[in-house]
N, C-alpha and C positions, 0 to 999 in steps of 0.2 A: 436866415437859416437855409443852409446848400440842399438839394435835393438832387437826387439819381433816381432813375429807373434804366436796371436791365431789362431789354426787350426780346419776344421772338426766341428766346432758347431752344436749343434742340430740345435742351433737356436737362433740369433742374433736380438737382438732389436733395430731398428733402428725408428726416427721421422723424418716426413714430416715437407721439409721449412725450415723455421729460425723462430726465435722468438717463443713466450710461444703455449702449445696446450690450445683449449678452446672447447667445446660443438661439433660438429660433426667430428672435425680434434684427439680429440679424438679415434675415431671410425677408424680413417687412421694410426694407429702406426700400425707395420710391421714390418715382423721377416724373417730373411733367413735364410737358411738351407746351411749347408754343405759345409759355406763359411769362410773366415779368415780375420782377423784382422791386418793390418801390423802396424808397430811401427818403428819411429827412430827418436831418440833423445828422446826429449820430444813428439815428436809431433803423431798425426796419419799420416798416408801416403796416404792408400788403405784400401778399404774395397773388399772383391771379392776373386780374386787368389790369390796363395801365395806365397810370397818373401821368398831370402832366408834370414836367421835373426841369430845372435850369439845365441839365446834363443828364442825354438819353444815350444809351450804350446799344448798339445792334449786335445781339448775339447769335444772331442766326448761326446755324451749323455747328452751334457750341454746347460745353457742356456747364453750370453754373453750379459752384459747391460755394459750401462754408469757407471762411479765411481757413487757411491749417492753422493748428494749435502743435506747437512743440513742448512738451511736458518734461523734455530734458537735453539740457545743455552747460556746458559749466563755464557760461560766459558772464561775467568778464572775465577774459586773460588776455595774454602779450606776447602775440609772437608765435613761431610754428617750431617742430622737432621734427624736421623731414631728415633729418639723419640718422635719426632713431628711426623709423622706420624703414630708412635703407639700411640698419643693420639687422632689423628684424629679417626684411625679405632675403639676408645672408646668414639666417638660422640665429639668430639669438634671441634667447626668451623675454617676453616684457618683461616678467618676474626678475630675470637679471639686471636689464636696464634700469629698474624700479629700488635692486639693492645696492647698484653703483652710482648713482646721486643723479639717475637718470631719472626719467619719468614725473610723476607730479612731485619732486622735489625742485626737478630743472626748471618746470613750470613758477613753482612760487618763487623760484632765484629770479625770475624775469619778470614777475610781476613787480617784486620786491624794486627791483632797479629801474623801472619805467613809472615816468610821473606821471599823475591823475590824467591831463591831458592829453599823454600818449596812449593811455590805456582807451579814454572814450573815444578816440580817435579812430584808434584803431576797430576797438567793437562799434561803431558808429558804420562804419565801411561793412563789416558784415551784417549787421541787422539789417543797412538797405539795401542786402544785394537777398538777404531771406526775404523780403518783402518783396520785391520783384519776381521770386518763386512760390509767392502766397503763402508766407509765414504772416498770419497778421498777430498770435497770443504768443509770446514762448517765455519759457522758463528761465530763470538766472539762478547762479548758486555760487556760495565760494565754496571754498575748500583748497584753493590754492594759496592761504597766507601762511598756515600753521604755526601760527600764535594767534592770540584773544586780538590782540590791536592788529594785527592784518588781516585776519579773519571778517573784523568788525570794517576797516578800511575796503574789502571786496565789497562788504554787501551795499556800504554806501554810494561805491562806485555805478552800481546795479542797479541804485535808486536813481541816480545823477543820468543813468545810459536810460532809465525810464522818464524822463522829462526830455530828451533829447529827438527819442525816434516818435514815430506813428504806433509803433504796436502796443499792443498792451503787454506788460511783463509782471510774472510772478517771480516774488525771489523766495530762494530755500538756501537754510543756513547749513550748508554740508559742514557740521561740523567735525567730521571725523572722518578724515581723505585718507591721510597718512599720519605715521606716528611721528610726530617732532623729533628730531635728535636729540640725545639726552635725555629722553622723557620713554616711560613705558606707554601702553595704549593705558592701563588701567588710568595713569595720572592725567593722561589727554584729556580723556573722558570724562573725569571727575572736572576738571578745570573746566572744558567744553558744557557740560550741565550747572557748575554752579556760578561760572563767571561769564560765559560767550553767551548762552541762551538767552540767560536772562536778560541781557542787555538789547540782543537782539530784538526779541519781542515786546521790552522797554518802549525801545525806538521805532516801533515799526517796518524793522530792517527785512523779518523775513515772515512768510506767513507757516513754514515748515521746517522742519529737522530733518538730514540725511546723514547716514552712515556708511560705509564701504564696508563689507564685512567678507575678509576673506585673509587665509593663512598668512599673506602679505601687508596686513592693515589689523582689522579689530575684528573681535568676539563677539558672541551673541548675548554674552553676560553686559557689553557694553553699549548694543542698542538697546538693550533690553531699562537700561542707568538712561538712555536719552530719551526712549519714551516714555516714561515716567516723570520725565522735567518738562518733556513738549506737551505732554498731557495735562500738566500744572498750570502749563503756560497759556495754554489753549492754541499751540503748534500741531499740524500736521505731522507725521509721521514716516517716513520715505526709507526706502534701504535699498545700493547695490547688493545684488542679490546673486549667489549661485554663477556667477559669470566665469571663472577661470577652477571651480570645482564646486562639487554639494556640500555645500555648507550647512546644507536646512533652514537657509536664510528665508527663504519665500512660501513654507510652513512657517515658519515662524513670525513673520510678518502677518500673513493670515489670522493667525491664534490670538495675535495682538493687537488687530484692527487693525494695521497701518494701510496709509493712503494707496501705497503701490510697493511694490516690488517690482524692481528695475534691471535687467539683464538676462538672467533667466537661462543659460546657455547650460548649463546641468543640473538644473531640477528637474527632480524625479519626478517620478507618473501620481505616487501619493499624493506631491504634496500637490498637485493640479487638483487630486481634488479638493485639497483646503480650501485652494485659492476660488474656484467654483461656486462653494458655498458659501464667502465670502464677500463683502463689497471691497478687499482688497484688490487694484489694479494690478493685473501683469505687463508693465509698461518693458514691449518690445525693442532690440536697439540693435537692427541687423545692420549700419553702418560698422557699429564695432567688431562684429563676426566678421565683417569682408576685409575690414582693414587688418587684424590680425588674422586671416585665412584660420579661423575658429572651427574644427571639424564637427564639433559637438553642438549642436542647434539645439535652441528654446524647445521645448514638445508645445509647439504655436498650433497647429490642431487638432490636440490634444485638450488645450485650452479654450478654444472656441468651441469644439463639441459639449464639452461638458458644463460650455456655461459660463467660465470666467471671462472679467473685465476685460477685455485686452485694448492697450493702448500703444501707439507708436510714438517713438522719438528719433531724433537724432543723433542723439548723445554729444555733439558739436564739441568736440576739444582739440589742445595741438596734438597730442597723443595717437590716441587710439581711436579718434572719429574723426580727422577733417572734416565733414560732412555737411554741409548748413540745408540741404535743397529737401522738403518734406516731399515732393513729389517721385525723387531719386530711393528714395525710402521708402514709399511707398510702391515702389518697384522691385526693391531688393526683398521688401516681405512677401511680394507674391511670389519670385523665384527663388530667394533662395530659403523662406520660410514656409511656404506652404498656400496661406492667406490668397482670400478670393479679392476683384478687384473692391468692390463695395467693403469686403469688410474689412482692407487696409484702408480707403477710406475714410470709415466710421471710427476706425482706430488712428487716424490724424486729424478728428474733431471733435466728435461730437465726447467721444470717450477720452482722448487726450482732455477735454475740459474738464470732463469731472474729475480726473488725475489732481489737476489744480485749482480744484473746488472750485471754479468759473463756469461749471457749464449753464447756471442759470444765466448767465450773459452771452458767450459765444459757445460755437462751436457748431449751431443749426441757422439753417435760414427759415424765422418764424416769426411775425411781428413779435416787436417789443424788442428782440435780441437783438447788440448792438450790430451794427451795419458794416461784418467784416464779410468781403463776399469776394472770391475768383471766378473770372470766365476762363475756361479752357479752350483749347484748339478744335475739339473733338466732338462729335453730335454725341456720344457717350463716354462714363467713365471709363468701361471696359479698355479705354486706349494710355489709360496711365500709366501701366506697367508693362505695356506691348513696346515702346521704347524707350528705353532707362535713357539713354545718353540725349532725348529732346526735349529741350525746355516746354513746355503745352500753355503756359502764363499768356493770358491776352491783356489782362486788365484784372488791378487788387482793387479794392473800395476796404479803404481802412478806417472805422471807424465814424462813415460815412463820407470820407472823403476820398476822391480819384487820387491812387498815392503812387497808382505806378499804370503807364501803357506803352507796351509792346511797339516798337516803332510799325511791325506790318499792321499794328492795329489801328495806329491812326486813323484810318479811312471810317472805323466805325462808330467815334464818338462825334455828338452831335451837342454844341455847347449853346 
C-alpha cells in the first residue's frame, strides 16, 4: 500500500463540518501553517504531524487544497467549433447558430461520425491535461446523441472514459439538450422518461437527469415529466437554468428539490431567495459568460449573502466553454462574478461535491476522505485569482496516488 505525506505547508485549507458551505460558514474556512498531509492507500489518514511515507512532498512556501471537483462538463464529445465562435465574435447570436444545424446539433453530427476509440482518445487527452490543473472528481453527461441508442452510447462512453483516467467521474444523463428533428420537445421528453431513463439507471449508466430549459430547447412542464421519472428512479435532478433569459427555471428547481440549478445568468432576485432556503445548488459557469461576452451575470452575491449553495463548474464543451482549468474559473468568478478568493474555492470542492452527492468522499482534506489533494505555487489562496493566465499546479495526489508533478517541482519530491 503507496503512502504520501505533504510536508511544511504554508498553508493548508481546510472546511468546517460536513456537508455544503453556505452564507457565514463561509467566513469559517481555515488554513494551517506548517502542518502535513498524510496519505495511505487511497485514503487520507492525518492531517497535523508527519508520518513516515514512501513518497514525501516538501511544500514549503505553498498553498495545499482539495483536488477541484467539476460538477459540470458535457464530456464525452468530439472535436471543437472554433468557427462558430469566430462568427459569434462577428455578431451572430448562439441562438442563431443553434437554429442553423449549428451548435449542439453540430456537436452530436461529430460525435455520431467518430468511433468509440476516437472519442476516448480524444477525452483521455483532456482529462490528463484537467488533472495536471487539479481536476481530480468531475462530471460527464450526454446530451449530444439525441436519440435513446446515442444517448445510451454517450453515457457508456463516460463509463469506458471512467476506467481509463485517475479521476473520479460522475455521469448525468442530460436527457433533454436539444429537440431532435422531426420530433416536438413534448415527444422527446416522453420518450426520454419512458425509454432513456429508465435504461440508464437499469445499467448504472448515470446517477442523475438534466434538462436545458430555455425558449430554444424545453419547458418547465417538461422537467417537471423528468423529475417525476428520476424521482421513480432514484436519479438526481439537475437543470440549465435561466442562462440566455428568466425562465423561472432556478425557482423552479428550488420548489422541486432539484440537485442544482446550473447557469443562472438571469435569475431574478426572488428566486435567490428560493434557492437560499433551499439545499438546491446554484452551480456557477463564468467560463460561459466570458466565452459568449454574456452582459447579464449570475446575482452570485446575492446568492452567497443570503445563504445559497453555490457551486463552481466549467461547463467544458466545444461550444460555449472551451474551458477544462478549475483554477482559470476560479479566477473568472472572483473578477468577473463578484466571489471572494476562499469562497470560489469552496465553490470548486467542497460544494461542487455535494452537487454530485460525492461530498462524503471528496472535496475536503479530512481523514477518511479519499486522498485527492493539490500543492499550489503560493503561501496562500488569496493568489488564485490575482493571476488568471498562471498555471499555480505543483503536484495533484489522485486518489492517493502522485498523478501529476510540475517539472519546476521536481526538486521537491522525495521518493
Amino acid at each position: 500500500m503507496s503512502s504520501i505525506s505533504v510536508r511544511n505547508a504554508a498553508s493548508i485549507v481546510t472546511f468546517p463540518g460536513s456537508g455544503p458551505l453556505r452564507g457565514e460558514a463561509l467566513e469559517t474556512v481555515s488554513t494551517m501553517a506548517e502542518a502535513c498531509v498524510n496519505c495511505s492507500g487511497d485514503r487520507i489518514t492525518s492531517i497535523g504531524d508527519s508520518a513516515d511515507a514512501a513518497i514525501e512532498i516538501d511544500a514549503s512556501g505553498c498553498t495545499v487544497t482539495p483536488g477541484f471537483v467539476d460538477p459540470h462538463t458535457h464530456l464525452p464529445f468530439y472535436g471543437w467549433r472554433a468557427d462558430e465562435d469566430a462568427a459569434r465574435l462577428s455578431g451572430v447570436r448562439y441562438e442563431t447558430l443553434h437554429r442553423e444545424e449549428g451548435g449542439i446539433f453540430r456537436s452530436a453530427r461529430m460525435l455520431a461520425d467518430a468511433t468509440d476509440e476516437d472519442v476516448l482518445s480524444f477525452c483521455e487527452g483532456l482529462a490528463r491535461s484537467m488533472l495536471q490543473r487539479g481536476t481530480t472528481t468531475f462530471e460527464t453527461k450526454s446530451g449530444y446523441g439525441l436519440s435513446v441508442e446515442a444517448e445510451l452510447r454517450q453515457l457508456r462512453l463516460a463509463r469506458e472514459l471512467g476506467r481509463r483516467v485517475p479521476q473520479k467521474l460522475v455521469s448525468t444523463c442530460l436527457a433533454a439538450h436539444a429537440v431532435p428533428k422531426g420530433r416536438s420537445a413534448g415527444e422527446w421528453a416522453g420518450q426520454a422518461a419512458n425509454t432513456l431513463l429508465p435504461v440508464a439507471a437499469e445499467e448504472g449508466l448515470a446517477s442523475a437527469c438534466d434538462i436545458y430549459v430555455e425558449s430554444i430547447a424545453f419547458a418547465l412542464e417538461h422537467a417537471a415529466r423528468l423529475a417525476e421519472t428520476s424521482r421513480e428512479l432514484g436519479l438526481r435532478m439537475r437543470v440549465h437554468a435561466d442562462q440566455l433569459e428568466d425562465g423561472q427555471s432556478a425557482a423552479f428547481a428550488a420548489r422541486w428539490g432539484f440537485a442544482s440549478a446550473d447557469h443562472l445568468n438571469h435569475t431574478s432576485l426572488p428566486a435567490v431567495g428560493d434557492l437560499a432556503v433551499s439545499d438546491t445548488a446554484a452551480v456557477l459557469l463564468p467560463g460561459a459568460t466570458f466565452t459568449l461576452r454574456q452582459n447579464k451575470k449570475p446575482p452570485a452575491r446575492n446568492l452567497i449573502d443570503e445563504g445559497a449553495i453555490v457551486a463552481l463548474g466549467t461547463d467544458l464543451n466545444p461550444g460555449t466553454s472551451p474551458i477544462h482549468s478549475m483554477p482559470f474559473v476560479i479566477a473568472l468568478a472572483c473578477r468577473v462574478y463578484g466571489l471572494r478568493p476562499l469562497e470560489a474555492l469552496a465553490g470548486a470542492t467542497v460544494n461542487a461535491a455535494f452537487v454530485l452527492g460525492v461530498d462524503h468522499e471528496v472535496g475536503r482534506l479530512s481523514a477518511g476522505q479519499r486522498a485527492d489533494i493539490v500543492v499550489l505555487d503560493s503561501p496562500t489562496p488569496d493568489a488564485l485569482p490575482y493571476r488568471p493566465d498562471h498555471d499555480p499546479v505543483l503536484a495533484v495526489i489522485c486518489a492517493g496516488e502522485l498523478a501529476y508533478v510540475a517539472p519546476r517541482a521536481e526538486a521537491r519530491i522525495k521518493r
